[in-house]
C-alpha positions in Angstrom: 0.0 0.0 0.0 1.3 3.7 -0.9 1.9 5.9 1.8 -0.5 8.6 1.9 1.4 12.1 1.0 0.8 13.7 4.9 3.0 11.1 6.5 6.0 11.3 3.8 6.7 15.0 5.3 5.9 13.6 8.9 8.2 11.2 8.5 11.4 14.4 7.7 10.1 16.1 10.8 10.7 13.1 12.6 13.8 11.9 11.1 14.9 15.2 11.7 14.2 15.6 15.0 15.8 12.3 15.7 19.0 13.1 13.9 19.8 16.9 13.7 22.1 18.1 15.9 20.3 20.7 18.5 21.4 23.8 16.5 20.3 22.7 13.3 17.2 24.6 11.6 14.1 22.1 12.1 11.8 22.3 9.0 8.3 22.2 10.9 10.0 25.0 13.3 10.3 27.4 9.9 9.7 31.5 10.8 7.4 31.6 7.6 6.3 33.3 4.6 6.1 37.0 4.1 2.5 35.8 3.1 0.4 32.8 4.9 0.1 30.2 2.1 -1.0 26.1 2.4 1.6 24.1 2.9 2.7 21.4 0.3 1.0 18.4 1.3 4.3 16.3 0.8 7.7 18.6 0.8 8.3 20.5 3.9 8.7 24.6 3.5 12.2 24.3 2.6 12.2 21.5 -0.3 9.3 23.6 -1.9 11.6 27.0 -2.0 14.3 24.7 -3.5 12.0 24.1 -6.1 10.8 27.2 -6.4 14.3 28.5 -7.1 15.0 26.1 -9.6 12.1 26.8 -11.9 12.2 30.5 -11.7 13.5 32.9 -14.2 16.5 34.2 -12.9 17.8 30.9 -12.1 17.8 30.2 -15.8 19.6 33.6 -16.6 22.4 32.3 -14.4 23.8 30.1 -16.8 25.1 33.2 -19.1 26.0 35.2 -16.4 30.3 35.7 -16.1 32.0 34.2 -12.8 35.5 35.5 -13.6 36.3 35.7 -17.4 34.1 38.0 -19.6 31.6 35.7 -22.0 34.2 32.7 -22.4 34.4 31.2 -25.5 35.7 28.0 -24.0 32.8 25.2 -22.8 34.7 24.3 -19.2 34.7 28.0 -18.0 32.9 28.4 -14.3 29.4 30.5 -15.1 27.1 31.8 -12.2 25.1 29.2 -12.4 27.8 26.4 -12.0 29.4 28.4 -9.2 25.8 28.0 -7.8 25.7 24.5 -8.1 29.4 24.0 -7.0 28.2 26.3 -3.9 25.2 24.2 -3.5 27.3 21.1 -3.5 29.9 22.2 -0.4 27.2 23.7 1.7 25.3 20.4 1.5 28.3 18.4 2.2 29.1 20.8 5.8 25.6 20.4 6.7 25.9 17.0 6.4 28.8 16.5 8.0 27.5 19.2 10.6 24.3 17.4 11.0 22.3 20.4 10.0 19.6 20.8 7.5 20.7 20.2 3.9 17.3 21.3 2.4 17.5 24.8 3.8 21.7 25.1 2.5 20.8 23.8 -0.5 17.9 26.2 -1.0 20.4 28.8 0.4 23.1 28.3 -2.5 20.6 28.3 -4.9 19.2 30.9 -4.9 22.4 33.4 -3.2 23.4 34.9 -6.5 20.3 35.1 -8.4 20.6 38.8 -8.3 24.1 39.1 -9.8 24.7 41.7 -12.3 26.3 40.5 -15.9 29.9 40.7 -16.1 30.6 39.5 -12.5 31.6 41.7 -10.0 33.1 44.3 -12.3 29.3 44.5 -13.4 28.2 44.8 -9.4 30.6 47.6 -8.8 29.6 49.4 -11.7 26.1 49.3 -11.0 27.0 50.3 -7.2 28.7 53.8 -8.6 25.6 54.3 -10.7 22.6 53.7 -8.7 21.7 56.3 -5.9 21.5 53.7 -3.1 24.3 51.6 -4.5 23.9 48.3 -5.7 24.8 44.9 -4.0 24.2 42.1 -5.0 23.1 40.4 -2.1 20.4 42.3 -1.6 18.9 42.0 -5.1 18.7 38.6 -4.8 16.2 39.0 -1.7 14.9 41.2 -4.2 14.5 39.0 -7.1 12.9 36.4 -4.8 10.4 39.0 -3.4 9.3 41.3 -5.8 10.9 40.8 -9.1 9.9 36.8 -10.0 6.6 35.9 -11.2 5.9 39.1 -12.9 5.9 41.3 -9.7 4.4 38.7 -6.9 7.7 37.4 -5.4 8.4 33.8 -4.7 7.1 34.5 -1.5 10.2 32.0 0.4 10.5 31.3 3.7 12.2 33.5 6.5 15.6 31.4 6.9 16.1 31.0 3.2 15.8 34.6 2.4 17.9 35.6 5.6 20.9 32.8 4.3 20.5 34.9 0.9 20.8 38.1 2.6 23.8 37.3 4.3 25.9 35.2 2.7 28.7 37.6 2.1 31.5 37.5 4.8 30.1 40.4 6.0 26.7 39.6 6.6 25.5 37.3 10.0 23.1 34.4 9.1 20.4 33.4 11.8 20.8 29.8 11.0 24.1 27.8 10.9 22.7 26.1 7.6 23.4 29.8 6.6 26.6 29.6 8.0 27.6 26.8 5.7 26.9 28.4 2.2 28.5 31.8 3.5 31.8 29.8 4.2 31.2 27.5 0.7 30.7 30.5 -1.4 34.0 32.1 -0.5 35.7 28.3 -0.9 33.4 28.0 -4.2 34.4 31.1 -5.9 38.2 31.2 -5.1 38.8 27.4 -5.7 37.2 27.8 -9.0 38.7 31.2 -10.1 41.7 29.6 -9.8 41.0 27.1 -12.0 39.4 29.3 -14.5 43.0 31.6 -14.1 45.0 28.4 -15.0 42.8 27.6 -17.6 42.9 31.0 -19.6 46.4 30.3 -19.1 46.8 33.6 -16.5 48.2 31.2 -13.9 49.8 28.2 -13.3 49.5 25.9 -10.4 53.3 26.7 -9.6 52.5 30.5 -9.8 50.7 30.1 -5.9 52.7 30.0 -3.1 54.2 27.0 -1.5 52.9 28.2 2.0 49.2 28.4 0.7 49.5 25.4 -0.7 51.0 23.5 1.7 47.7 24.3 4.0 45.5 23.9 1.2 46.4 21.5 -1.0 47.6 22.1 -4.5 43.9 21.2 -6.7 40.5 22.0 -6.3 39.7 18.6 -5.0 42.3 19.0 -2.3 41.4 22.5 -1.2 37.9 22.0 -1.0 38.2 18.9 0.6 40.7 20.4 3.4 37.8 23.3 4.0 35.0 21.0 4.4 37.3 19.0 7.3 38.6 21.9 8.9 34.4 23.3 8.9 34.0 19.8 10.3 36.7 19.8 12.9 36.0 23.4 14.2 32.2 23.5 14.3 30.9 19.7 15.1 28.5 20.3 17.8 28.7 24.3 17.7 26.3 26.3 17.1 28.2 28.7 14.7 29.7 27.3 11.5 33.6 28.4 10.2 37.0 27.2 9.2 39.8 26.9 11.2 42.1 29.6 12.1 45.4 28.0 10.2 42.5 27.1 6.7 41.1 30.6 7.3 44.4 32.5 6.7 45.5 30.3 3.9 42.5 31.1 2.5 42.2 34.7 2.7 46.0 34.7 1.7 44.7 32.9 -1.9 42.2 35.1 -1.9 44.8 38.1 -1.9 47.1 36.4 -4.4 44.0 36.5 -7.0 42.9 40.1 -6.1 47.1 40.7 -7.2 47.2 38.6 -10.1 44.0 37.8 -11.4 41.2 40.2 -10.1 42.9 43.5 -10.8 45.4 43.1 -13.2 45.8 45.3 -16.2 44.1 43.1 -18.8 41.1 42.7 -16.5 40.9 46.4 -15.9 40.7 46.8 -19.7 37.3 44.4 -19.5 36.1 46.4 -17.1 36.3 49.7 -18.6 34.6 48.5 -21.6 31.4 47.1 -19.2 31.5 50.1 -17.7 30.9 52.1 -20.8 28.4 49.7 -22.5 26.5 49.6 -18.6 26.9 53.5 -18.1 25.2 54.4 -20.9 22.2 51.4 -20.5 21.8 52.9 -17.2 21.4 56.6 -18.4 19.6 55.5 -21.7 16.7 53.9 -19.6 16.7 56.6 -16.7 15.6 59.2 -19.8 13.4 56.3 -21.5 11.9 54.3 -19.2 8.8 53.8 -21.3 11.3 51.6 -23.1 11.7 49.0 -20.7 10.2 45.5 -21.0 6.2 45.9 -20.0 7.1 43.7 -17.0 9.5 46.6 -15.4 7.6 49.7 -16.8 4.9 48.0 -14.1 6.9 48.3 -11.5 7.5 52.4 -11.8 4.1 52.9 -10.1 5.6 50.6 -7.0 9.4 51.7 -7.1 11.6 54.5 -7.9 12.6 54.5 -11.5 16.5 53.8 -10.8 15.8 51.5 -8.8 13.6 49.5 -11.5 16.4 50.2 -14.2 18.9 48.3 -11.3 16.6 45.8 -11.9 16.3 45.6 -15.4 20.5 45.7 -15.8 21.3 43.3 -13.1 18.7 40.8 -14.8 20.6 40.9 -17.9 22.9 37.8 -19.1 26.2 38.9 -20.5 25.2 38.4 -23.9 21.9 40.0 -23.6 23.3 43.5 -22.2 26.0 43.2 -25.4 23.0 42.7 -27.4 20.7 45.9 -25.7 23.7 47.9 -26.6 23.8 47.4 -30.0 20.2 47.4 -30.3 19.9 50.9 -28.4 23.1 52.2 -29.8 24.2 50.6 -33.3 22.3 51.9 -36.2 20.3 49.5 -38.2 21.3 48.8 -41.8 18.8 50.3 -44.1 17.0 47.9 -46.7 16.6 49.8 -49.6 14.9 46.9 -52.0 16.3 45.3 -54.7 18.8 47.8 -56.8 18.1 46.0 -60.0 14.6 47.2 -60.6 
């Protein structure tokens, strides 16, 4: 005989509660929604914003959106959305480890950079010199989730996923330790992988890092990662706040400086940059003076928002490609067709 729907999710509660550790996130213990909906009859509150993620929009979008390298021609280059998934994959793997609640880290990963502008962070701190109230990233992505998917209604998540997407940057303080976990994986994530991307391009190579960083952290991705994930293990098991250890931590912010010198900000990057800058510049101004122009679904939002803050919405919802092709469309005349000459 099937099991009837009801007692599936009853069942996680009470694995759960049978298996977390004490300062893990419960799923029947969930804050809530901005808005009081019916629960799923099967998934708890924190599978259905997984899902919910996954189908929407922006998710999508995150496939053409730059990690490191401007629009790489190459097929093996990290994108946004496969620095998700590799974020994803290391927050679940702590909060297993951590016996904590995977379905609220993974929901957490998924959905932490949906608000990214194109062109990586060069495109973030572009947008953050344009806009009035500055731009950061973080916070559109508790934007995209509230107001922005679903055609102005919001996804309408739960309280601990949207406060692990707020404050996933090292600077932010997440309520949950499942938070915790995709904080510290996005910053092994996005390092780990630049790296490879760097060697990859041919920028680096695996000698170029130094011998004391490496000797911590291992010299490949699968080595580095895997020494974070055992260092989150050692230092937090049966803690109630999730980090690295003191000796991994330094190591890694020491890597993190050796891209900043010879990856992040070096003179062929800065080049890149400029060139965004100009092309996002000019979108930005283009749409403050024409915002009639704007796709019907953002002109609706002008009643609701100020206007830059709808054209931050509109840019920082662009792919790479797609802001290269508004350009041209907005700035490249047309060729003329004229008929056929011969008549």
């Amino acid at each position: 005989m099937k099991e009837k729907m009801p007692v599936l999710k009853e069942r996680t509660f009470a694995i759960e509660r049978a298996y977390f550790s004490p300062y893990a996130t419960y799923s029947d213990a969930s804050r809530g929604r901005l808005r009081e909906e019916k629960p799923c009859a099967m998934r708890t509150d924190f599978q259905r914003d997984r899902d919910r993620i996954i189908y929407c929009k922006a998710f999508r979008r995150l496939k053409n959106k730059t990690q490191v390298f401007f629009s790489p021609e190459g097929d093996h280059y990290i994108t946004r959305l496969t620095h998700t998934l590799d974020v994803a994959q290391i927050a679940r793997s702590m909060a297993r480890a951590l016996a904590l609640n995977e379905d609220l880290a993974e929901a957490i990963a998924l959905g932490h950079d949906l608000g990214h502008t194109p062109f990586g962070h060069s495109g973030e701190r572009i947008l953050n010199s344009l806009a009035p109230g500055g731009f950061r990233h973080n916070e559109q992505s508790v934007r995209v989730v509230d107001v922005l998917e679903k055609d102005g209604a919001g996804l309408n998540l739960t309280f601990e996923v949207r406060d692990g997407i707020l404050n996933h940057k090292k600077s932010g303080a997440p309520a949950t330790p499942e938070g915790m976990c995709v904080s510290v994986a996005d910053r092994i994530a996005y390092i780990n992988h630049d790296l490879d991307d760097a060697v990859r391009a041919g920028v680096l190579k695996p000698s170029d890092v130094p011998a004391d960083i490496t000797a911590v952290l291992g010299t490949s991705s699968k080595e580095r990662i895997n020494t974070a994930i055992s260092s989150v293990f050692t230092e937090s098991y049966g803690k109630p706040e999730v980090r690295l250890g003191a000796e991994v931590e330094q190591a890694s912010e020491a890597l993190r400086s050796f891209m900043f010198e010879r990856v992040y900000f070096t003179e062929s990057a800065r080049g890149e940059e400029e060139k965004a800058a100009r092309m996002l510049s000019y979108m930005y101004e283009y749409f403050i003076k024409n915002a009639h122009k704007l796709p019907e679904t953002f002109v609706k939002l002008l009643g609701r928002f100020p206007k830059e803050q709808v054209v931050c919405d509109y840019i920082s919802s662009m792919t790479d490609r797609y802001a290269v092709y508004t350009f041209n469309r907005i700035c490249v005349p047309r060729g003329w067709t004229f008929g056929d000459e011969n008549n």
